[in-house]
N, C-alpha and C positions, 0 to 999 in steps of 0.2 A: 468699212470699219464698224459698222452699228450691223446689230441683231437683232430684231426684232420678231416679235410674236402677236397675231392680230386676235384677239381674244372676240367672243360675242360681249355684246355689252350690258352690264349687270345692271342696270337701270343709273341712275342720278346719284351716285355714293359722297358728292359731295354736299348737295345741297336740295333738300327734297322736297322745295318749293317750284313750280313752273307753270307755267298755262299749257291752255291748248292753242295750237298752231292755227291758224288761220285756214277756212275753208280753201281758199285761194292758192296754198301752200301744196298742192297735189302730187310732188313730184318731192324724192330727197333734194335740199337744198346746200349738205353739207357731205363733198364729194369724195376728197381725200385728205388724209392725215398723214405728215410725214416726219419722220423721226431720226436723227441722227448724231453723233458726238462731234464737239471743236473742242481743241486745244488752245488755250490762248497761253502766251507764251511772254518772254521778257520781263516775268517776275522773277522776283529776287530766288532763288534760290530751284526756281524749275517751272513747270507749266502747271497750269488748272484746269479742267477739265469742265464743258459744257455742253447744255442741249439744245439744239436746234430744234425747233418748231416752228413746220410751215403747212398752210392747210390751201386747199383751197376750194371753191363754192359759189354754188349760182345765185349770185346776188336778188333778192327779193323784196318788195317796196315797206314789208314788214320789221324786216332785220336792221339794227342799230348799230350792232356789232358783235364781236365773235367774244370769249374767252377758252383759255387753254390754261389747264389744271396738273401739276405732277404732282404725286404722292410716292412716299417712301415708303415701300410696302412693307420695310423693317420696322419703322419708327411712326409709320404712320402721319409723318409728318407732309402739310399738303402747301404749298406754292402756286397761286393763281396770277393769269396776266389779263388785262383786257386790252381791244383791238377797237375803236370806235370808227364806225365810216365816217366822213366829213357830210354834213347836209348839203353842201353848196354843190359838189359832184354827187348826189347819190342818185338822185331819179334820173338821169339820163343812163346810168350805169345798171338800171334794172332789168333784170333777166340772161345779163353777161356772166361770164365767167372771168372769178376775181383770185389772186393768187394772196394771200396776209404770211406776212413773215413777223411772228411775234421774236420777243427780245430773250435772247439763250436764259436757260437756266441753268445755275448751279448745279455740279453733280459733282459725286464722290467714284472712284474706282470701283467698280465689281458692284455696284448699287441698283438696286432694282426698283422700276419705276413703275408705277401707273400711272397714261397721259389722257385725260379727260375735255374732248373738245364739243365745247354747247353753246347755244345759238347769243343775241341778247336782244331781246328780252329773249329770258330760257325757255323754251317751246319745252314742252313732253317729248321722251321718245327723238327728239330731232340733237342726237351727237354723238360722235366717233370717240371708242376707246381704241387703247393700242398697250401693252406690258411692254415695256423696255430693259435692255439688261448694259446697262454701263460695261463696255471693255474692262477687264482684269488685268493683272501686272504681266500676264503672258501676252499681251500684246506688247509687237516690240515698241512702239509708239510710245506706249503707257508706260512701257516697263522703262525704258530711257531716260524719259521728260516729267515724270508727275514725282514728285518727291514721297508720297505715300507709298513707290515702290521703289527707287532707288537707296531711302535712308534707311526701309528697312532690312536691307542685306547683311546676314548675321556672317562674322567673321570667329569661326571657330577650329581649336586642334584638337584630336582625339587625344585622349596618353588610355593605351590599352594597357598597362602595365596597373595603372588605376581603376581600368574600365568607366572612366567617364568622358564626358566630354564638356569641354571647356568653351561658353560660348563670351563671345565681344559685345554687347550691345551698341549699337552703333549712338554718337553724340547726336539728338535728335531738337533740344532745346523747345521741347516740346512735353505733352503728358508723360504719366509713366508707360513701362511697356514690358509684357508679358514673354515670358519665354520656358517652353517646355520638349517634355519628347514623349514622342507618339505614335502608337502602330498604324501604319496607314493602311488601311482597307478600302470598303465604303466610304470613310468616313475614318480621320483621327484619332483613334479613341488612347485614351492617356494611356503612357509607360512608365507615370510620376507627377506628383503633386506640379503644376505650374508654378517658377517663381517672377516675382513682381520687381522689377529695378525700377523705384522710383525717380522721379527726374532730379532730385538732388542728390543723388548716392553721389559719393565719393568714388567708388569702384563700381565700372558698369563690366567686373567680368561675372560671370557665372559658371559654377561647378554643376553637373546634369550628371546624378551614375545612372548607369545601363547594366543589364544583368545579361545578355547577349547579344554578339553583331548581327543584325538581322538587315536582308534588303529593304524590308518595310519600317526601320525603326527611322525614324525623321525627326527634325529636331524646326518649330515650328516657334514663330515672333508674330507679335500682334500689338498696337498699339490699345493701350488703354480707353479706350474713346468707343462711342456705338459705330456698328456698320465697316468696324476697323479692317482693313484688307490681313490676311495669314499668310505670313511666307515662309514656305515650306523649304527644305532642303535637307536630304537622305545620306547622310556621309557616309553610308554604307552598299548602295546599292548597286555602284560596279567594283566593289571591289571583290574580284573572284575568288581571289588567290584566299582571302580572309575567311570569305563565305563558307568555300567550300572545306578548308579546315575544321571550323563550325558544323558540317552535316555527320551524321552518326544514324548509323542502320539501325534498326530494332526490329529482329528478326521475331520479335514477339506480338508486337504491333501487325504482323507484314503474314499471316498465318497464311493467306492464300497466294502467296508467291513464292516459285521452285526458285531454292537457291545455288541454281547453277552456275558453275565458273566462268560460263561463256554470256553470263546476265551482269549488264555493267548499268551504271549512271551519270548519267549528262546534266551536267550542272552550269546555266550559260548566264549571262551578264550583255551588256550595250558592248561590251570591251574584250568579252574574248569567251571562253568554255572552256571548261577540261572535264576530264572524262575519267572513270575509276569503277572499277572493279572488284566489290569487296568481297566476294562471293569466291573470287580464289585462294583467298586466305582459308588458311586449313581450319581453325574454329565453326567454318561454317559447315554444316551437313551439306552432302551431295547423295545422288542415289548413283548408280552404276547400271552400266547392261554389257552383256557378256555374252558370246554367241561359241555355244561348243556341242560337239555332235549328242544328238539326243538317243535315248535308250532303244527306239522303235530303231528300224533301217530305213536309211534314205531319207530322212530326217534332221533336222537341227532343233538347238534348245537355245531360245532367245530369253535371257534369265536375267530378273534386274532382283539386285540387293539395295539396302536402306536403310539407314540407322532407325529410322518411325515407318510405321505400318504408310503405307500408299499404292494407288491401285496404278495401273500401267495398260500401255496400248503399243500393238506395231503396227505398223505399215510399209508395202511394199512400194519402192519410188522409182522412176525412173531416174538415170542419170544426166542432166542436161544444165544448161546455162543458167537456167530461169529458176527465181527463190522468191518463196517457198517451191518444193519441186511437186508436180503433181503429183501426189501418193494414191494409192487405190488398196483394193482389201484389207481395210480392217480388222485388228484380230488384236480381241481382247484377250490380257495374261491373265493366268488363273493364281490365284491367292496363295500359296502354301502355306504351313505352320515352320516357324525358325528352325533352322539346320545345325546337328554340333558341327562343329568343326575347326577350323582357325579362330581365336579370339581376336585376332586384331584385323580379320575380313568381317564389313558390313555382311549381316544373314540376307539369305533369298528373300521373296518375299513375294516372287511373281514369279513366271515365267508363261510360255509360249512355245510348241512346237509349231514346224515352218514344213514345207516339202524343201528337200535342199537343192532341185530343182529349178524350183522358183526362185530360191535367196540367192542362189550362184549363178543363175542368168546374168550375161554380159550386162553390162550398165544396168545394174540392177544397186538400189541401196534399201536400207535396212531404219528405218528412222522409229527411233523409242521415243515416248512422250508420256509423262504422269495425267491424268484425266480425275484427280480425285483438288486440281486448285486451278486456281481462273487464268493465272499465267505459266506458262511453263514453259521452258528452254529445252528443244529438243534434241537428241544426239542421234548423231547418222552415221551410219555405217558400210563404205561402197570398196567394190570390187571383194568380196569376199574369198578367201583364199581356204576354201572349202574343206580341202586335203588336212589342214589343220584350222578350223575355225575356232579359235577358242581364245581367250585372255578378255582384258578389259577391253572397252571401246576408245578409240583416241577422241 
């Protein structure tokens, strides 16, 4: 249940008085530090949360007694115990190995400690640190039993018709307490001024507008008080169906991606994906390629058109199972100047002669690709039917 982190030790940060250690003292006498949470339970309204601290050490005819130091590395705030040996059993007990169980400490959810264990009298140099990290409300332990995580569970309903969201502050009989919304990244960062519900309002609902449904948009409560636990929760981020209503191409944004009909987007969630293809809507530009017999003999003309200038490539592929298929010789189309002809046919704007030898080989395909943007959706073209090669590509 505990997590801990054994740090090197930054010298005496509590107290920066000590002696030196006794010649006698040649060996470490303070062997391990051990760290860990209890819950103590059958308070009124849930559990509290403490630290266990136990050390243990080879008893030395010098040593009086142990103390154990936590600090709140937020607040800075420091809590010491001491541990005294009895004199009537101590010198028989010199040089044994002794186990001290000091008395728990207070701790807060999600609170970070430094545990400082030094000798007494305080030797120089002779004490174990250790950084602690208090469980958070995602333990289920914690998140169940400590009331700093269970009262603050925000009950809220969206009204999209408003675009806000309506949160509950939970009755806590306690400080005031905070509540906002937040794009969660790294880190939180506001989507709106925080508001404050006092502990006497009359109305603990609150109104939060939002300016769009986002996965990341999170609607986050905090108790007014230092070191206070955040609890988070995203009313948006499986809802797909929402989401993806919300997404919008900008084909203007996206300059280095071909907007091919057979180029779609996967949109996923915890709870399900759907899948859309905006790129066959006819507003979007598409290029073409077109395979009809070329001027020379024995010959084809592998010709792409294009609303905007762009460069093009073929390649020859094999016919087979396996995708992408192996393709081999390359052959770059050469550039032309726009063609009169049809105003409502995309102009040339490449092309490529082939041997039609090669192109009308058995299991032979034909695969066009633009090479002027970083992604592009290639069109294939197989079993060529030579005799009349010519129309668009399917």
């Amino acid at each position: 249940m505990a997590l801990t982190l054994l740090l090197p030790s930054p010298g005496n940060i509590f107290n920066s008085f000590c002696q030196q250690p006794p010649t006698s003292m040649s060996r470490p006498v303070l062997e391990a530090l051990t760290l860990s949470t209890a819950m103590k339970c059958g308070l009124p309204g849930g559990c509290s949360l403490l630290l266990r601290v136990n050390a243990s050490l080879t008893l030395h005819e010098s040593l009086r007694g142990l103390e154990a130091c936590s600090m709140s590395l937020d607040t800075q705030e420091t809590h010491c115990q001491r541990v005294r040996f009895p004199k009537a059993s101590y010198q028989p007990q010199v040089g044994q190995q002794l186990q001290v169980h000091f008395d728990c400490f207070e701790v807060s959810v999600a609170q970070s400690l430094y545990i400082t264990l030094r000798t007494v009298p305080n030797f120089c140099g002779v004490q174990l640190d250790q950084q602690y990290h208090v469980e958070d409300c995602s333990d289920e332990d914690v998140g169940r039993h400590v009331p700093a995580c269970f009262a603050g569970k925000l009950s809220y309903w969206v009204d999209r018709s408003r675009k806000v969201v309506l949160v509950q502050v939970p009755e806590s009989g306690g400080p005031d307490y905070y509540v906002r919304l937040c794009l969660k990244r790294f880190t939180c960062e506001d989507a709106g001024a925080p508001v404050r519900v006092t502990a006497n309002r009359v109305s603990r609902r609150v109104s939060l507008p939002y300016n769009q449904e986002l996965s990341c948009l999170c609607l986050e409560g905090w108790s007014a008080t230092p070191d206070a636990v955040r609890i988070q929760t995203c009313p948006f981020e499986d809802d797909t169906e929402t989401l993806w209503d919300a997404i919008h191409y900008q084909p203007v944004r996206y300059l280095f991606v071909d907007t091919q009909p057979q180029l779609c987007l996967k949109f996923s969630t915890r709870l399900g994906f759907r899948v859309r293809c905006p790129f066959q809507q006819r507003r979007f530009p598409a290029w073409k390629m077109t395979v009809r017999p070329a001027p020379a003999p024995g010959r084809l003309r592998v010709a792409f058109s294009s609303p905007s200038p762009a460069r093009f490539q073929v390649c020859l592929c094999p016919q087979g199972k396996t995708w992408p298929p192996a393709c081999r010789r390359v052959l770059q189309a050469s550039s032309i100047p726009a063609a009169s002809g049809d105003p409502t046919e995309d102009p040339a704007v490449a092309f490529v002669d082939i041997p039609r030898d090669e192109a009308c080989a058995p299991s032979t395909c034909l695969q066009g690709r633009r090479t002027d943007v970083q992604f592009s959706a290639p069109q294939l073209l197989c079993d060529l039917q030579c005799a009349a090669a010519q129309g668009p590509a399917a």
